[in-house]
N, C-alpha and C positions, 0 to 999 in steps of 0.2 A: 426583410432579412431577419433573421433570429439571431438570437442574440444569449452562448451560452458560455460560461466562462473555460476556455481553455487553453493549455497553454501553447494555439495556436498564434503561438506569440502574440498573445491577447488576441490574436486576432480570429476567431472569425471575427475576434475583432482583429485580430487579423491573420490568424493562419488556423485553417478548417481543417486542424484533428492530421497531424501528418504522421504518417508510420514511420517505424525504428530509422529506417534509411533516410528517410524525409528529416524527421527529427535532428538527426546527425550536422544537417548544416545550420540549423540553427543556434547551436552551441559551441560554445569554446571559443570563440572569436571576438574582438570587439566589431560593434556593428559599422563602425567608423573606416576600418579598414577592407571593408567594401568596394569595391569600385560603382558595383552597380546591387540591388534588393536582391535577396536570394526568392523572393516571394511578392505576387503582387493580387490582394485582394481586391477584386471589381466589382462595386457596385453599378452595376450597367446601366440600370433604371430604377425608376423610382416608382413605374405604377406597380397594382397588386389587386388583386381579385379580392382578398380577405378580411381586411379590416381587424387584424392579430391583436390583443391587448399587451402582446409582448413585444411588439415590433421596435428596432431600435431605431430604426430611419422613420418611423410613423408616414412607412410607405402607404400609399392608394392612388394617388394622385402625381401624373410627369410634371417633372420640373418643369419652367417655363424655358429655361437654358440648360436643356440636359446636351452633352456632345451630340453630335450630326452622326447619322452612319460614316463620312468619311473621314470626322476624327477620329472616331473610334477605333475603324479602322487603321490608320493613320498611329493611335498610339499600339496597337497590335504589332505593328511591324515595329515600333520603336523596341516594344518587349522584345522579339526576334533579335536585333541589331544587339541589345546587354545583354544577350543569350544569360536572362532569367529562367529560372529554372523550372518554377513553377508558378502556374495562373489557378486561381479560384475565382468563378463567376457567379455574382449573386444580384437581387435588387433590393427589393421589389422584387418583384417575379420574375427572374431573367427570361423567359417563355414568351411572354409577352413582348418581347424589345423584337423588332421588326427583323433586325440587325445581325443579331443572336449568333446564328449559323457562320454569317460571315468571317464575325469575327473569332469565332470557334476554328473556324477551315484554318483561316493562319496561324494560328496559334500550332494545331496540330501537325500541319503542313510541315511546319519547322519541328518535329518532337518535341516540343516542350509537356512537361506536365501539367493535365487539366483537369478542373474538377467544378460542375454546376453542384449550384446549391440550388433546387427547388421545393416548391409545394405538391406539386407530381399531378395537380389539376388539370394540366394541360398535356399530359402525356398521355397520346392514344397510342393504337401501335402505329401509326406512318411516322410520329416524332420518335417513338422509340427506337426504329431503324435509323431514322435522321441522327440520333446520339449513339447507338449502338457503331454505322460507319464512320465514327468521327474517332475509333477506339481510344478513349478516355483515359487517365485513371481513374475515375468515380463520377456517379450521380450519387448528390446525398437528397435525398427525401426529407422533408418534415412531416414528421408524425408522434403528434402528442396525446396519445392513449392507444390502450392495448382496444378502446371502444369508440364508437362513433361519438358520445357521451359528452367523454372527455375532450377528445378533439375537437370537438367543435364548440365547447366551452371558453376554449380559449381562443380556436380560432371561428371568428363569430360568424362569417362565411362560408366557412370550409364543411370538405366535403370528405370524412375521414376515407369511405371506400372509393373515393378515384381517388386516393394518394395511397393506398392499400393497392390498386387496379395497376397504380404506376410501376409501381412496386414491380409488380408481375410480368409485365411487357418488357420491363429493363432485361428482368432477371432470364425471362426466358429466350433473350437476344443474345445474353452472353455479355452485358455490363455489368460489369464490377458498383455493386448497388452497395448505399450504406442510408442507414436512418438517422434521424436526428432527431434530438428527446429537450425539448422545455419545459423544467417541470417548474409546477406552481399551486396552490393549494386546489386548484379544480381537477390535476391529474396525475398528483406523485405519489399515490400509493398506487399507480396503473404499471408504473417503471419493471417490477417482476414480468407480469405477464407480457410486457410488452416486449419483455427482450426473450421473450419464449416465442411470441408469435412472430420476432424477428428471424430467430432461428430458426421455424418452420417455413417461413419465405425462404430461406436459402440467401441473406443477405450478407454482402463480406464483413461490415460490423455495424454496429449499435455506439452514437456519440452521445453525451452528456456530459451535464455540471450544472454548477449553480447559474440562474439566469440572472443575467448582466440589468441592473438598476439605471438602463439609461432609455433614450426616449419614451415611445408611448408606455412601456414597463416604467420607466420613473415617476407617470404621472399615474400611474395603475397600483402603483407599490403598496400600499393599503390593504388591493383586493388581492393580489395575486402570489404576495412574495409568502411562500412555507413559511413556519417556523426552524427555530433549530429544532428542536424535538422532532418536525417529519426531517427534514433534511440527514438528520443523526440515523433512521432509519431506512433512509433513502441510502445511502452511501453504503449501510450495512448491507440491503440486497444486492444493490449497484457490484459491490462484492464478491458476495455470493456468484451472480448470475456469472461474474467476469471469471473464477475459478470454476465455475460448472462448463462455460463453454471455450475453455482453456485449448486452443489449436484446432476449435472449429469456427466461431467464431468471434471478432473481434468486439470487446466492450471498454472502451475508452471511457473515462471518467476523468474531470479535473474538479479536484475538493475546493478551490480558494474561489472566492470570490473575487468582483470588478478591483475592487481596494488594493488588498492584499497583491494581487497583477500589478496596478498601479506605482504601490510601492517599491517592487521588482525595477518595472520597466524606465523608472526614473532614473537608476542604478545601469540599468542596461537594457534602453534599447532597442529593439527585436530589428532586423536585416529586412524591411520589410515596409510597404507602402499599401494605405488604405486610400481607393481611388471612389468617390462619389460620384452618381449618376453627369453631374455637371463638369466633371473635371477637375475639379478642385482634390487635390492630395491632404487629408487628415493626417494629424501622428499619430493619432490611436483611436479608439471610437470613443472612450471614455471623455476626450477633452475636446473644445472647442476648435481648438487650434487648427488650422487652415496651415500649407506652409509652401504650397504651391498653385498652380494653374494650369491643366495639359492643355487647354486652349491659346496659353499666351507662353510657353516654357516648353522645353525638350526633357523626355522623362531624365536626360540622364543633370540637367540642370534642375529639377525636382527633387532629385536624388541627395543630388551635393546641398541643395537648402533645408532637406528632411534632416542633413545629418549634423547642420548645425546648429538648428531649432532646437533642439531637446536640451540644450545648453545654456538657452537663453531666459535671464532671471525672470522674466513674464510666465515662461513655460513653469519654471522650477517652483516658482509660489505659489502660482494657481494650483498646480497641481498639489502640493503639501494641503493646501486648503481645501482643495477636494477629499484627500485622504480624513484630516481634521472633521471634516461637513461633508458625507456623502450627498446632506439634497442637494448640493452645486453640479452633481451627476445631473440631473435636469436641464441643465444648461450645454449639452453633449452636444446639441444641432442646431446651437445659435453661434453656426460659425462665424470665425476672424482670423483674419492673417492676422500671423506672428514674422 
């Protein structure tokens, strides 16, 4: 899973880049007065082809205890039952999860909105029909350079042209495609061209921001993370490019960092649940904190523990001490129940 800051109520860490209407339920409301997440980020699995120096789940390898297809399942239909509004699926490489499809059908079955987040390596054209007839709201692609170079700089497996190739099969099926941009000193002055060569795909937008200082990126942070000097003129294209393709297509940017989110989301927040390959419900991706179990809990008794956790003076310090000491961001995947 990538890992870039936006105000996808923190989320891809946990909400992946939602347009005007999407956006809209995320604001204005206390999260408390919820009944049930307006939004639920799935980490499906944990394996991954890649081996990313930015990975925030320092996916490659299944959990020993990742959910069964029939929980998985099983919590699909729980989504259905809160008639949630909207699912993001990601891993690891959700492509990989055996399962995938299944739980994709019910999701769709009932309309809810849906959106894979992949690497696009595993998209030939028979998956691309297989997501194409599933009619989505989005496949977002990762792709980290306008060149194979770059991409594969960072992702040290990867294979920039079959997630270029992916691209093209979505696009020419008639999926609502969008890319996603990690930038990091091996490929942020690539961000112009690549949101040129994005427009030439014919893709609905282009996401980025700054990359989130948590897993295998927090123990990378040395190699990877820009300066402000590139980030200052990263944001100036990021600009640019977003005023050049004004009402063709979409360039999302979010300027703040994991922190600055942090400080936010302790204040308020976000209507939303980050669900890990094993079950286990995070509060955000930035913090340790565990606050559920869909193996041993009903999403909507998850729900009501999510929304008292954020209150709790364990939650409230650590976190202040994270904002204080960013390297405690390293401690992002050495989960605990709160």
């Amino acid at each position: 899973m990538d890992i870039v800051a936006e105000g996808k109520d923190l989320n891809r860490l946990t909400n992946p880049g939602p347009d005007n209407e999407l956006r809209a339920m995320f604001e204005g409301t206390r999260f408390e007065d919820y009944e049930s997440p307006l939004f639920i980020a799935w980490q499906i699995n944990s394996a991954c082809n890649l081996g990313c120096l930015h990975c925030c789940e320092e996916s490659g390898h299944s959990m020993p205890d990742e959910m069964t297809k029939e929980q998985s399942l099983d919590f699909c239909r729980q989504i259905v039952e809160l008639d949630i509004p909207y699912v993001a699926i990601s891993g690891g490489e959700p492509l990989l999860c055996p399962h995938i499809f299944d739980a994709c059908q019910i999701i769709r079955d009932n309309n809810i909105s849906l959106k894979i987040e992949t690497n696009g390596e595993f998209i030939d054209e028979e998956v691309a029909d297989k997501l194409a007839a599933l009619k989505m709201r989005s496949v977002q692609v990762s792709i980290d350079g306008a060149t194979s170079q770059a991409h594969e700089s960072l992702r040290l497996a990867g294979d920039w042209e079959k997630a270029i190739e992916a691209c093209k099969y979505l696009l020419d099926r008639g999926v609502n495609t969008e890319i996603v941009f990690v930038p990091t000193k091996f490929n942020i002055h690539e961000i112009g061209d690549l949101c040129d060569l994005a427009y030439s795909l014919g893709v609905y937008g282009l996401y980025t921001g700054k990359t989130m200082r948590i897993g295998r990126a927090a123990k990378n942070w040395d190699i990877i993370c820009p300066s402000d000097a590139e980030y200052d003129k990263f944001f100036e294209v990021v600009q640019e490019k977003a005023a050049r393709y004004e009402g063709k297509m979409k360039v999302y940017y979010y300027p703040y960092d994991v922190i600055e989110e942090l400080k936010y989301r302790l204040e308020c927040p976000s209507a939303s649940l980050l669900i890990i390959p094993n079950g286990k419900v995070k509060l955000i991706g930035p913090l340790p904190f565990t606050c559920g179990d869909l193996k041993k809990q009903s999403l909507k008794q998850v729900w009501d523990d999510y929304k008292t956790a954020w209150r709790k003076p364990e939650v409230v310090e650590f976190t202040g001490k994270v904002i204080a000491d960013p390297n405690l961001l390293a401690e992002s995947n050495n989960w605990r129940p709160v």
